[in-house]
C-alpha positions as CSV (number, residue, x, y, z in Angstrom):
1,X,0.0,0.0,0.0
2,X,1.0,3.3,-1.0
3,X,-0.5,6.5,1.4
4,X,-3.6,5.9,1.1
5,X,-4.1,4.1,-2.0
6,X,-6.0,0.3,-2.4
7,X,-5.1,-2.4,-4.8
8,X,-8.3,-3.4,-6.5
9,X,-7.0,-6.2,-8.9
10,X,-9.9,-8.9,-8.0
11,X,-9.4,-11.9,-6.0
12,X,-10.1,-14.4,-8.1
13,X,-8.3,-17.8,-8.2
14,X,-5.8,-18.4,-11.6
15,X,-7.7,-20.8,-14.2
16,X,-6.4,-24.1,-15.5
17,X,-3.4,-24.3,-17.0
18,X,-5.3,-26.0,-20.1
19,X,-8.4,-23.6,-20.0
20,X,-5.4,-20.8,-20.2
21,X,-4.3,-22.0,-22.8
22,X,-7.6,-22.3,-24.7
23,X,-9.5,-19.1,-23.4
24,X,-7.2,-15.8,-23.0
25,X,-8.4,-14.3,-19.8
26,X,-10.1,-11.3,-20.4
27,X,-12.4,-13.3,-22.6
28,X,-13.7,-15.4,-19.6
29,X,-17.1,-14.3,-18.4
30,X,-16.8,-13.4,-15.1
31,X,-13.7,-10.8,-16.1
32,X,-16.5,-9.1,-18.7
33,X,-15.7,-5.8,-18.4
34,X,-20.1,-5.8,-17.8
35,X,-19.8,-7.2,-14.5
36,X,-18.0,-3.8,-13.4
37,X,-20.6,-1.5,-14.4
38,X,-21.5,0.7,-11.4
39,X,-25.3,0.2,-11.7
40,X,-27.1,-2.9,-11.4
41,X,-29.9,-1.8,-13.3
42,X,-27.8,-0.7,-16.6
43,X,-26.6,-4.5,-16.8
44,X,-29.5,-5.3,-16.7
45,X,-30.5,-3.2,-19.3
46,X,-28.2,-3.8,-21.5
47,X,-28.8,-7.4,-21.6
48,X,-32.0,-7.0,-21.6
49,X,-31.8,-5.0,-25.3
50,X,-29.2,-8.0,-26.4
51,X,-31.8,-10.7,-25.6
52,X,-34.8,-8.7,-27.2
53,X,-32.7,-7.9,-30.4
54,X,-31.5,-11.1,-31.0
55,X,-35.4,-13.1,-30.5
56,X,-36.6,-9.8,-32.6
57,X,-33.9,-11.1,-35.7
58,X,-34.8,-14.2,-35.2
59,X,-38.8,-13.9,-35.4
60,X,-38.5,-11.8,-38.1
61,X,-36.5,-13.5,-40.6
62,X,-38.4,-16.8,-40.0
63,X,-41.6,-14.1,-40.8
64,X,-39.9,-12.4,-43.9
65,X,-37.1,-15.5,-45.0
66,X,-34.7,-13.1,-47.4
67,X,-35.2,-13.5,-51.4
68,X,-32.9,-14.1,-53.7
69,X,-33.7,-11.6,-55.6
70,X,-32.8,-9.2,-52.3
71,X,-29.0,-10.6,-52.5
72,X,-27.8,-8.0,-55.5
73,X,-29.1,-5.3,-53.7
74,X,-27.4,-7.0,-50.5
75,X,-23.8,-7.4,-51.7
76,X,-24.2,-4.0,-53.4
77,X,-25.0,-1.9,-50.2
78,X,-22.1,-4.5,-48.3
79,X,-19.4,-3.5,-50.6
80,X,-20.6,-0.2,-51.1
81,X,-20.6,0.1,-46.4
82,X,-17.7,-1.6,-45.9
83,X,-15.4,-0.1,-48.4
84,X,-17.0,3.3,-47.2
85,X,-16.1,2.5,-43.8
86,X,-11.8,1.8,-45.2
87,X,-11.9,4.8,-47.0
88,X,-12.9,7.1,-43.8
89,X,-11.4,4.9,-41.4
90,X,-8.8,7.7,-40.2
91,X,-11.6,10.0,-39.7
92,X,-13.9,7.5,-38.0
93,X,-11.2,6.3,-36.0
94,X,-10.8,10.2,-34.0
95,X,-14.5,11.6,-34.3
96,X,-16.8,11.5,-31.1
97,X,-19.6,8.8,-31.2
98,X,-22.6,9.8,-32.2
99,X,-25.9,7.7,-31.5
100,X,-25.6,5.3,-34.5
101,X,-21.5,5.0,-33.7
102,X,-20.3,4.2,-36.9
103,X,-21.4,7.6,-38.8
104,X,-20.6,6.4,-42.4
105,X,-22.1,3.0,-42.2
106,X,-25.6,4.4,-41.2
107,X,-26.9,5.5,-45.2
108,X,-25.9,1.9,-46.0
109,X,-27.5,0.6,-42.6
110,X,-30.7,2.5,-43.2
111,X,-30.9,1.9,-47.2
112,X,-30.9,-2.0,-46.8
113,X,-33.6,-1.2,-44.1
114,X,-35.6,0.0,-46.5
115,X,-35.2,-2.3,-49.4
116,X,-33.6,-5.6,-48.1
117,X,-36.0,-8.0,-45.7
118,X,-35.0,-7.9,-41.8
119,X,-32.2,-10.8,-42.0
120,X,-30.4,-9.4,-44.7
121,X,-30.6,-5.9,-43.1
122,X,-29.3,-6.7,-39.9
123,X,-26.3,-9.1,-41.6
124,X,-25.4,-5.0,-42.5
125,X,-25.6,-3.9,-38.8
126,X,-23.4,-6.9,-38.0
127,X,-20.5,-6.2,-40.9
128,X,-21.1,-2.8,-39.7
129,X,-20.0,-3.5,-36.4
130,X,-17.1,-6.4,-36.9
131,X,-15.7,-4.0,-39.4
132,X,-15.4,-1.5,-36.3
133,X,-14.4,-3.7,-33.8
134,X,-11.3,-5.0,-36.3
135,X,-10.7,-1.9,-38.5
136,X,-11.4,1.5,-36.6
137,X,-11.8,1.3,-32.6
138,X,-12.5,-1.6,-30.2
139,X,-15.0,-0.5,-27.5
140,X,-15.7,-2.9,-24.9
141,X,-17.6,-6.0,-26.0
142,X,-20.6,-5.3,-24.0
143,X,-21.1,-1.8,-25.5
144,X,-20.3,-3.3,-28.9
145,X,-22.9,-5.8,-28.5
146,X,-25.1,-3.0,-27.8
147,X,-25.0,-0.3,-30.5
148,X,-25.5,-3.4,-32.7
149,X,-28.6,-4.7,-30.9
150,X,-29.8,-1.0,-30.8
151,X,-29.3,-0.2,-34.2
152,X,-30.8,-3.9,-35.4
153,X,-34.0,-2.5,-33.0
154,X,-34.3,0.5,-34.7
155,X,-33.9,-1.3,-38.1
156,X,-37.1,-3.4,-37.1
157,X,-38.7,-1.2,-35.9
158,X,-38.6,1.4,-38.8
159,X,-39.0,-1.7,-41.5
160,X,-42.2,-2.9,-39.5
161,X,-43.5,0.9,-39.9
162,X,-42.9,0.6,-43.7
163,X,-44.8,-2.9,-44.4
164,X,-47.3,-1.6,-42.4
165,X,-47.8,1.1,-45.0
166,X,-47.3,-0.8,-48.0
167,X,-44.0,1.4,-49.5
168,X,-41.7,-2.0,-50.0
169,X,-40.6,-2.7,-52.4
170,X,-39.1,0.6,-53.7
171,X,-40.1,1.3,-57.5
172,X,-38.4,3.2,-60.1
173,X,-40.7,6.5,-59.7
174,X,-41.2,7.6,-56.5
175,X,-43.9,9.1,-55.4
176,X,-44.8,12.7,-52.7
177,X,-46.7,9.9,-50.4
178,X,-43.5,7.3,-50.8
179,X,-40.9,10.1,-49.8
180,X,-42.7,11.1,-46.9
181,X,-43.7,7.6,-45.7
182,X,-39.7,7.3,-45.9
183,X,-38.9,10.1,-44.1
184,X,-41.2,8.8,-41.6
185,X,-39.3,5.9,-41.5
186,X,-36.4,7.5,-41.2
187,X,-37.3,9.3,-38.0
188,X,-38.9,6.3,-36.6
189,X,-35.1,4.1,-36.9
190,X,-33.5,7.6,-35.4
191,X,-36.0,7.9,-32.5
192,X,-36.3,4.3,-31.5
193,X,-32.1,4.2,-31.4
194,X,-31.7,7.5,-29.2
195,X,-34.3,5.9,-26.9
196,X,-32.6,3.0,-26.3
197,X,-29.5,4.9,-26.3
198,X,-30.8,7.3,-23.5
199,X,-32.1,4.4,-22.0
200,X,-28.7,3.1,-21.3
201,X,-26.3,6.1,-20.8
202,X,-29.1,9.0,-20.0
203,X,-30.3,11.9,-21.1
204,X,-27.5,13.8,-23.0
205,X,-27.3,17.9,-22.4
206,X,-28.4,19.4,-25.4
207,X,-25.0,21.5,-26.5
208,X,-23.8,17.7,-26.9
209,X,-27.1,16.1,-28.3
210,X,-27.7,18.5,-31.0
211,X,-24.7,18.0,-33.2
212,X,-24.7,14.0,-32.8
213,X,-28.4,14.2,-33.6
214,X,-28.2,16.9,-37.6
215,X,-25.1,14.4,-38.2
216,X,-27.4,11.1,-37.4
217,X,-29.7,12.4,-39.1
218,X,-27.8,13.2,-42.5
219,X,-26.9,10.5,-42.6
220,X,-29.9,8.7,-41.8
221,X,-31.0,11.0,-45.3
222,X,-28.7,10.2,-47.6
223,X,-29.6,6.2,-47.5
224,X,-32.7,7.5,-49.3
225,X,-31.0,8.2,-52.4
226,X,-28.7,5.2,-51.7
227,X,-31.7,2.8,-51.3
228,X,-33.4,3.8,-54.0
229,X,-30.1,3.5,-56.6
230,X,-30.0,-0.1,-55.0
231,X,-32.9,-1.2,-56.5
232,X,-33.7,1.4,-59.8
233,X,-30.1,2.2,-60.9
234,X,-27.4,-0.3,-59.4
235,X,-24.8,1.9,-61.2
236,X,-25.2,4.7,-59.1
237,X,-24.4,3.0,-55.9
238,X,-20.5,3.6,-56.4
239,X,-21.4,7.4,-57.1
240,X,-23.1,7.8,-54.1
241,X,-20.5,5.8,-52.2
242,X,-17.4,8.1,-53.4
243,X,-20.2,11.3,-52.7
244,X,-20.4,9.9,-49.0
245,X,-16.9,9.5,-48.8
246,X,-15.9,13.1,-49.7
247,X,-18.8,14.6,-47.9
248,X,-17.9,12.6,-44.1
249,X,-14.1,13.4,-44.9
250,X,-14.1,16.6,-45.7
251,X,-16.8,17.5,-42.9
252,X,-15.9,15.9,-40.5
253,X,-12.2,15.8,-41.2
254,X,-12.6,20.2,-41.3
255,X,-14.6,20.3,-38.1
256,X,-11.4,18.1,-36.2
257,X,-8.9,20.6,-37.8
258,X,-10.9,23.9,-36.6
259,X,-12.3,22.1,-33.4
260,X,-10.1,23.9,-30.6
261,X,-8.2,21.8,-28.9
262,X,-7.3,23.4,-25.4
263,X,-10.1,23.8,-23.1
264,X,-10.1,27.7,-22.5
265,X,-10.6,27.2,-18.5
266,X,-7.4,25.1,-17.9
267,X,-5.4,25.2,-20.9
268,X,-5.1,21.4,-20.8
269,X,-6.8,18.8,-23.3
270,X,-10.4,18.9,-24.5
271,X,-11.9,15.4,-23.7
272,X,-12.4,14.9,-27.2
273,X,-9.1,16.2,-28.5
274,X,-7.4,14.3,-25.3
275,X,-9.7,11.0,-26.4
276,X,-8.4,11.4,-30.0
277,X,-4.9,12.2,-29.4
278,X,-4.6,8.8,-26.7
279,X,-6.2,6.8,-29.5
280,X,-3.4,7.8,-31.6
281,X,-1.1,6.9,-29.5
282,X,-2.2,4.0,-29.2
283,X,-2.0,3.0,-32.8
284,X,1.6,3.6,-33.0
285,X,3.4,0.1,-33.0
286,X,6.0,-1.4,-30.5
287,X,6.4,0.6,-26.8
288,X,4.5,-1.4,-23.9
289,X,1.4,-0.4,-22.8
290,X,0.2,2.8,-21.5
291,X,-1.5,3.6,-17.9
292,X,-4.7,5.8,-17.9
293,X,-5.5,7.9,-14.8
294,X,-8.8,9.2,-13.8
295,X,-8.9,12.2,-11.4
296,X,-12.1,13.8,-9.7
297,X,-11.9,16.5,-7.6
298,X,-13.3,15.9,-3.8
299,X,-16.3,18.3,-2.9
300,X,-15.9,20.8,-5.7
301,X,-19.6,21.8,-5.8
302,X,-19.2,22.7,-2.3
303,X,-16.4,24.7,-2.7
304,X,-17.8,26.4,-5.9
305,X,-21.2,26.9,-3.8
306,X,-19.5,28.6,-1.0
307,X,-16.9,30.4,-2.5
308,X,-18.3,31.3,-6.4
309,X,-17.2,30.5,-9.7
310,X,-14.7,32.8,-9.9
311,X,-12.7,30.6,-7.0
312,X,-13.8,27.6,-8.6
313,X,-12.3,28.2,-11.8
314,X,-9.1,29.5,-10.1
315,X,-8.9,26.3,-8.5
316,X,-9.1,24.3,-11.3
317,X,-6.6,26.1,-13.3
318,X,-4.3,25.4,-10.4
319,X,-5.2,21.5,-10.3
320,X,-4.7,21.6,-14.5
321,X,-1.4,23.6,-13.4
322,X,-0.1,20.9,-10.8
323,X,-1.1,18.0,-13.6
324,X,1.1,19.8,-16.5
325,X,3.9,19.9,-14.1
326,X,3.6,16.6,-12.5
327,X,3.6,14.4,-15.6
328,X,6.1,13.7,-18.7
329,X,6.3,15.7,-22.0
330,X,5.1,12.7,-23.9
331,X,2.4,12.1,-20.9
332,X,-1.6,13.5,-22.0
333,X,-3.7,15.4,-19.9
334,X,-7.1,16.4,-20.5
335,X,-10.2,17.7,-18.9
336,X,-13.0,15.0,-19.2
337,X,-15.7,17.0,-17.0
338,X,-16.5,20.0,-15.1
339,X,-14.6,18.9,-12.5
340,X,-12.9,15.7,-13.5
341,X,-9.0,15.5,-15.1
342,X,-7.9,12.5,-17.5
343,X,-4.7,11.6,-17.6
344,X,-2.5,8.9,-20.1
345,X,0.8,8.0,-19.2
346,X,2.8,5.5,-22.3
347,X,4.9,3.0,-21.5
348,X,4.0,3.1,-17.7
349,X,3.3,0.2,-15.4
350,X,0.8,-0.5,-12.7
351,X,3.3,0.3,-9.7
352,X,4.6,3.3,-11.7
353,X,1.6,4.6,-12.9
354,X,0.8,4.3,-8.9
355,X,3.7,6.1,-8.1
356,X,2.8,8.9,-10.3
357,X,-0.8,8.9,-9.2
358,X,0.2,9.8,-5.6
359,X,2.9,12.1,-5.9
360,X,0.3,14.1,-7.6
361,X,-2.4,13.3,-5.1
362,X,-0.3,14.9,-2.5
363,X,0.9,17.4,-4.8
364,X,-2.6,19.0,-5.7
365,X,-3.9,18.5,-1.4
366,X,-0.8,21.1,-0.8
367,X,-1.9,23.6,-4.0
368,X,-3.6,26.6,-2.6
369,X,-5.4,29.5,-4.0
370,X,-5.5,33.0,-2.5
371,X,-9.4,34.1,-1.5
372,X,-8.9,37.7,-0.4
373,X,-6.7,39.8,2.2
374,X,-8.3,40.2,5.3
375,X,-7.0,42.2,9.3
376,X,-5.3,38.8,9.4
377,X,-3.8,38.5,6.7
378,X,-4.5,36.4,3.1
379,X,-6.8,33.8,2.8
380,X,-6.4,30.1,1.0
381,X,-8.9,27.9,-0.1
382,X,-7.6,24.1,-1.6
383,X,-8.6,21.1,-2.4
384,X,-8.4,17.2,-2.6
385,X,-8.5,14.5,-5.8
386,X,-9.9,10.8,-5.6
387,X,-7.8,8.8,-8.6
388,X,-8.2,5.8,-10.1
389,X,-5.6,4.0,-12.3
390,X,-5.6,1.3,-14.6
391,X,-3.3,-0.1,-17.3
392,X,-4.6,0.0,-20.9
393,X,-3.7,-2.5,-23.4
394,X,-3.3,-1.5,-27.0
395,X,-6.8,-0.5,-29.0
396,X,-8.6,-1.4,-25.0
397,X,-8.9,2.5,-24.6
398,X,-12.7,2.0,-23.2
399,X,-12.2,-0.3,-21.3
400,X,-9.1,1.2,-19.7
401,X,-11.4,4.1,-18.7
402,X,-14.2,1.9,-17.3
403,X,-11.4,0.1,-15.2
404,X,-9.6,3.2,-14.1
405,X,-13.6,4.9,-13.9
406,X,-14.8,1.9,-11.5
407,X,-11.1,2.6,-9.5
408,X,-12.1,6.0,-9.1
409,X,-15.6,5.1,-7.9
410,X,-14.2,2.2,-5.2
411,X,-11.6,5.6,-4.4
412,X,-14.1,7.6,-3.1
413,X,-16.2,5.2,-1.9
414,X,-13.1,4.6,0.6
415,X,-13.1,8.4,2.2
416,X,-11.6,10.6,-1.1
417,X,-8.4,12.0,-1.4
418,X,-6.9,8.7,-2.4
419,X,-5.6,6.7,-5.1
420,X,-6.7,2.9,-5.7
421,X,-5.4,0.7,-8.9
422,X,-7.5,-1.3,-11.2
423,X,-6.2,-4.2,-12.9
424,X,-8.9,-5.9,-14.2
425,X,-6.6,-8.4,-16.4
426,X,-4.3,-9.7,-14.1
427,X,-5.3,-12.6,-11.8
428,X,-3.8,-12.6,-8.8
429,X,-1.3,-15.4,-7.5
């Protein structure tokens, strides 16, 4: 034990030798990173939507078997997603989830929604989703498994909506009624996501919804035209891909360059610009792997309360201050939340990593900030930081953070002002 800091590495006894050999550890069930979600309720939510999407699949394509007449359309709108997806891959691989995740696969997603039956449709939602688990950015399998099952919902769901009104198939000329029947649908397979999404993570604030929501639903629009060429005009498809490939690459590849990178408060990392810039990281071959820490400042609100923003934001400055001194120039530091720090440090160990963690710990309990001059003389106002740490293996950036968050959580749990290490993936002796 180091100060005050707690080893929370599990207690679990090592497998068999041969079931070692078989299974790598972090694939075994009870080490899912799902287990170590804070709420009980969210597992089982999340489960929950896994189970109802896959019996939903299931029902359905034994109700609407796929045609062979569907499968040109099929391995048009596959080809057409998945070389998409390679082409925009850099950009994809640094941009901030949106609801439907994968932002360039959801035209293709949404066409064969509307002109494919539901098996074929949801084989896209599945390429959709191997193709970002191997290709651009491995979340944890749980929340993979997730945005799958909740886009393979909203597929359904918005398919059901169209038999119901009698628009499939698509035909050559397409009527006022037919275009607004499929706008309908479209806002049907956007609603029904975001509600499971909210469901699962809450609420977002609107600055952050209402970007992720015009760029869903672009992109929700332009598998209109997409659908459409599918069927009427196979030829097109490639001209439509190379239109979505310029139009996500050059939008979203301009709004990273102008984003600004710095928050303005502390002068440290963006959480988006500190998410991209670890992710890069990363991808760079050979180094060992990085340690991620997770900061949270003890009793801020009551300190901002008491003493008024102006303090508060002095003292956070000063805690950004204490973090850019602290670490390495090759080290990242970030602001993930109002009051909340995000630190990566490459080619750092557990007990180093610790090590770091604490020295800072200490370092920000002994940072002060002047409040005013008074008869006796000036007055200081500081504060104290609950970390968690947690080592983070190459592409495992989200789960990293949900270690190094559920650290963090055990951290203050404890009392605050300590530090307490994660490591999920190794079983103890």
């Amino acid at each position: 034990m180091v100060g005050d800091s707690t080893v929370a590495a599990g207690g679990e006894g090592r497998p068999g030798r041969f079931l070692a050999a078989l299974v790598p550890q972090r694939w075994a069930p009870r080490r899912w990173a799902l287990w170590r979600l804070p709420r009980r309720g969210q597992v089982c939510y999340l489960v929950g939507i896994d189970a109802l999407a896959v019996a939903a699949v299931v029902l359905a394509a034994l109700r609407f078997p796929p045609l062979a007449a569907m499968l040109t359309p099929f391995a048009l709108l596959a080809a057409g997603m998945l070389v998409s997806a390679e082409l925009v891959r850099p950009v994809e691989r640094h941009r901030e989830e949106t609801l439907l995740g994968p932002g360039v696969d959801t035209p293709w997603i949404f066409a064969g929604v509307l002109v494919l039956r539901p098996g074929l449709a949801v084989a896209l939602v599945v390429l959709s989703a191997l193709h970002q688990w191997f290709r651009v950015r491995r979340r944890p399998v749980h929340r993979q498994a997730f945005g799958a099952a909740a886009t393979a919902l909203a597929g359904l769901v918005a398919g059901a909506f169209l038999t119901a009104t009698g628009v499939r198939p698509l035909g050559e000329v397409l009527g006022s009624r037919t275009v607004l029947l499929l706008a309908a649908a479209g806002l049907v397979f956007l609603a029904v996501n975001a509600a499971l999404v909210t469901g699962a993570d809450g609420p977002r604030r609107p600055p952050e919804a209402a970007p992720a929501y015009a760029f869903d639903a672009a992109m929700t629009a332009f598998g209109l035209p997409l659908a459409w060429a599918a069927v009427a005009a196979p030829l097109l498809v490639p001209v439509l891909a190379g239109a979505t490939v310029v139009l996500h690459r050059g939008g979203l590849g301009g709004g990273r360059r102008d984003h600004v990178t710095l928050d303005p408060g502390t002068g440290v990392l963006t959480a988006a610009s500190w998410r991209g810039a670890a992710e890069a990281r990363l991808d760079r071959p050979g180094g060992s792997d990085p340690a991620v820490l997770l900061l949270d400042l003890d009793h801020f609100r009551l300190l901002n309360d008491r003493y008024g923003a102006r303090i508060g934001d002095a003292v956070l400055r000063a805690v950004a201050g204490t973090l850019r001194d602290e670490v390495r120039a090759a080290d990242l530091v970030g602001r993930s939340g109002g009051e909340e720090f995000a630190v990566l440090l490459p080619g750092t160990g557990p007990f180093d990593a610790m090590a770091i963690a604490e020295r800072i710990r200490l370092r920000i309990a002994s940072t002060l900030v002047a409040l005013k001059a008074s008869g006796d003389g000036p007055q200081f106002v500081g504060v104290t930081v609950s970390i968690g740490v947690a080592g983070c293996s190459a592409g495992l950036l989200d789960e990293a953070l949900l270690a190094a968050e559920a650290a963090l959580l055990r951290a203050k749990a404890a009392g605050r002002n300590r530090t307490v290490c994660a490591e999920p993936d190794v079983s103890s002796s």
